[in-house]
Structures are given as C-alpha cells and as structure tokens.
N, C-alpha and C positions, 0 to 999 in steps of 0.2 A: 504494500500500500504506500500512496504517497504519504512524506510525512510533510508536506506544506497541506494538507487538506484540515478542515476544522476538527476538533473533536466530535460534534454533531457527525458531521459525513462520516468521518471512520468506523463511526458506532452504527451507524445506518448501513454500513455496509456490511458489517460483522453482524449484525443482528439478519441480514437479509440472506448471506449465506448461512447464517443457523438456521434458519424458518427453511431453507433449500432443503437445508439436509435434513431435520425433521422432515417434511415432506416426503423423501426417500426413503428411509426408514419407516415411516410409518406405511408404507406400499410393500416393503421386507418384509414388515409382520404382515399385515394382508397376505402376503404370500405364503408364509411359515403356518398361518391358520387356515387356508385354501389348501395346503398339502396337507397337513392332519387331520384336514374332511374328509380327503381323499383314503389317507391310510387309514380312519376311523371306517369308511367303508369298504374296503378292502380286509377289515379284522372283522366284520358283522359277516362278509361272505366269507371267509374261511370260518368261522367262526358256526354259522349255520350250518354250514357243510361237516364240519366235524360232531355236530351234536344231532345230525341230521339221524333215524332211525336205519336209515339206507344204508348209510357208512357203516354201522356196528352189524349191520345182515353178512357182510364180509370176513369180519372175524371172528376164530374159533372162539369160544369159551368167554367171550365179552357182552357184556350187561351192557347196553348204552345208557346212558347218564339222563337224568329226568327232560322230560321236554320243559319243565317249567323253568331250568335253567336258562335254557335259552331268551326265556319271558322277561327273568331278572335284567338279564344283559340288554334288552331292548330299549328299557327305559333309561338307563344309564348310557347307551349310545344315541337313544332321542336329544338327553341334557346335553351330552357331549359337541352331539354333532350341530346343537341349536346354538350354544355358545361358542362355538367355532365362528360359524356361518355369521354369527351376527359381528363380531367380533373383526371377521376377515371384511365388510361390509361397510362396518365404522371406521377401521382401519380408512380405505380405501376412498372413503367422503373424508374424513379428515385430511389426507394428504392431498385430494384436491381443492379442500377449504385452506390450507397453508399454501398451496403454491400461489391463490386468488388473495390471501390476505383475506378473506372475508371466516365468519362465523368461530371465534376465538375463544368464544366458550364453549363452543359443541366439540373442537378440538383439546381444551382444558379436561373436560367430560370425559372423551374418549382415552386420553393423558393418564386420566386418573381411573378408568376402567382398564388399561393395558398394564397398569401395577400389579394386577393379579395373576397377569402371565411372567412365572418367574423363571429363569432370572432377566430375558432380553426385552422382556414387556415392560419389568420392573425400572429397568437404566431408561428404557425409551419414554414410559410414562414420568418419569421424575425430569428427566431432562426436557419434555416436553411442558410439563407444569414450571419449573424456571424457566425457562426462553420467554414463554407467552406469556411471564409474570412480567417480564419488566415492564416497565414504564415507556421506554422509548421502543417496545413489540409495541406496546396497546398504543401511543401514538400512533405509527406506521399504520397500524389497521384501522383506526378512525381516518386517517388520510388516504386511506385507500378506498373507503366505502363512500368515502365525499362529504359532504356538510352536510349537516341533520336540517332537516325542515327548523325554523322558530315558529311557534305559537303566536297568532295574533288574536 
C-alpha cells in the first residue's frame, strides 16, 4: 500500500479486502456443508442397504439387525441433512451479501450461527463477527446502500 495515502483510505482498503475474503470463505463452508449432504446421503444409502432384510438372506447363520434401526437413523439424518442444507444456503447468501456490502446483520447472524460448526465455522464465525463489528465495516455498508430517506 501506498504510505502517502490517509489513514481513512488505508483502512478502507484493509477492511475491503477482509469483507473479500470473508466472502470467500464463507462460499468454503457452503461448500464443506454441500459435501457433507452429499456424504450424509451417501451413508443413508449404504447405510439402508446394509440393514436392508435382503443383504442378511445372503449370509449363513446371520440374524439381520431390527428394521426399527434403520427408523432411528432416519431422523437423525433428517436433523442432519436439514442443518447442513440450511447452513450451506446461508453460507452462500451471506457471501453474496459481503461481496454487495448490503445486509450486515443477516451476515452477523449467519457469523454467529457458523460458531457451531467446529473448529473452521468457529475461526470463520468469530472473524466474521469482528470484521463487521467495526465501525469503519458498518460505515462502508451504510455508504454502500446510499442515504436513508428523512422523514418529513
């Protein structure tokens, strides 16, 4: 960077490649939770298929395992694959609300919802909750979205 620039500009510039590169990242995890729907469906069809009553008609002296098992696992790959999907979804609008500058709480939100995928959701939501805290992000985004109507 130049250093005859103001401090204002330098900091606008640093703050505009952090907001890039959250944006990026948070289209990472969209991807990391798009593959683990993928492999979450990929473990329900193996998964079916081994508890299936067909597979144990094959081997000798084998009891196959209750079908109600399979029941269990359903709803726990419903939560699974529901919190993925939403997940990879929010990802995916947030990183196009950071590259727009627009909706800074819906990516605070999301920030603060990717803490609970640990450990790359956790650095990405904490780094995403500082960046969009500062003061000179939340200018940037009021100046991006334009001047508010006044009340007459």
């Amino acid at each position: 960077m130049d250093s005859t620039l103001p401090v204002d500009a330098v900091q606008r510039i640093k703050d505009g490649e952090h907001v890039k590169l959250l944006s990026i990242f948070h289209f990472v995890v969209a991807g990391f939770a798009f593959f683990g729907l993928a492999f979450l469906i990929l473990h329900f069809l193996m998964m079916s298929f081994f508890l299936s009553p067909e597979f144990w008609k094959t081997q000798k002296n084998a009891t196959p395992p209750p079908r109600e098992l399979l029941h269990v696992f359903i709803f726990l790959y419903i939560f699974i694959g529901a919190w993925l999907m939403a997940s990879g979804v929010l990802n995916v609008l947030s990183a196009f609300f950071l590259r727009q500058r627009q909706h800074r709480v819906f990516s605070l939100i999301v920030g603060g919802l990717n803490c609970l995928h640990i450990p790359l959701g956790t650095i990405l939501g904490i780094f995403t909750i500082l960046i969009l805290s500062r003061d000179s992000v939340c200018q940037a985004y009021e100046a991006a979205t334009g001047p508010k109507p006044t009340d007459r």
